[in-house]
C-alpha positions in Angstrom: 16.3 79.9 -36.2 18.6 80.8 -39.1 18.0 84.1 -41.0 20.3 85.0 -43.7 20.3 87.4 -47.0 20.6 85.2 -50.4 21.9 88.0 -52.7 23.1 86.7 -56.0 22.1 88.5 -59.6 21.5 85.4 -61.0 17.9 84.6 -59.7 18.6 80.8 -61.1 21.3 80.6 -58.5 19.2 82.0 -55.4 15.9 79.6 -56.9 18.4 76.8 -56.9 19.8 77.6 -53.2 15.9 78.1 -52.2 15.2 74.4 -51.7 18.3 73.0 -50.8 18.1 75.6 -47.4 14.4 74.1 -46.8 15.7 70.8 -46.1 17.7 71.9 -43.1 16.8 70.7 -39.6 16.5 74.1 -38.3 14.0 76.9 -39.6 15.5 78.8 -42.1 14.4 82.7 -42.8 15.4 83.9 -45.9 15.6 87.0 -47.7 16.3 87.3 -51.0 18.8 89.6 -52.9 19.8 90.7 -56.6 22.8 92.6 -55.4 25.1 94.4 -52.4 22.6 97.5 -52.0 19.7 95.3 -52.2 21.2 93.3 -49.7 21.9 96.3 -47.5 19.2 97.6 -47.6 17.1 94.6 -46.3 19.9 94.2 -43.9 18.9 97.3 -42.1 15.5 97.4 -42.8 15.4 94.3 -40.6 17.9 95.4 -38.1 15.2 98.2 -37.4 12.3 95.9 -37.4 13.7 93.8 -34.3 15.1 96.3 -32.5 13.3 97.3 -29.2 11.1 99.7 -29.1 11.3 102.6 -26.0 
């Protein structure tokens, strides 16, 4: 599986990427981005969400 952050601020740009990723062989996981914090952000937000818990 692929996962990756799309962050552009032109939402155009990431609704034009959107489809082109889908037709990959592999599944794609994609999160969506209008700029570095943004990006950040979700970067660590999911960085917590798969760690393991103790």
């Amino acid at each position: 599986m692929l996962r990756l952050i799309l962050a552009d601020d032109h939402t155009l740009v990431r609704q034009g990427l959107l489809p082109f990723l889908a037709t990959l062989d592999t599944a794609v996981e994609v999160l969506e981005a209008s700029d570095f914090d943004e990006a950040l952000s979700k970067a660590t937000a999911e960085k917590a969400k798969d760690a393991p818990c103790r």
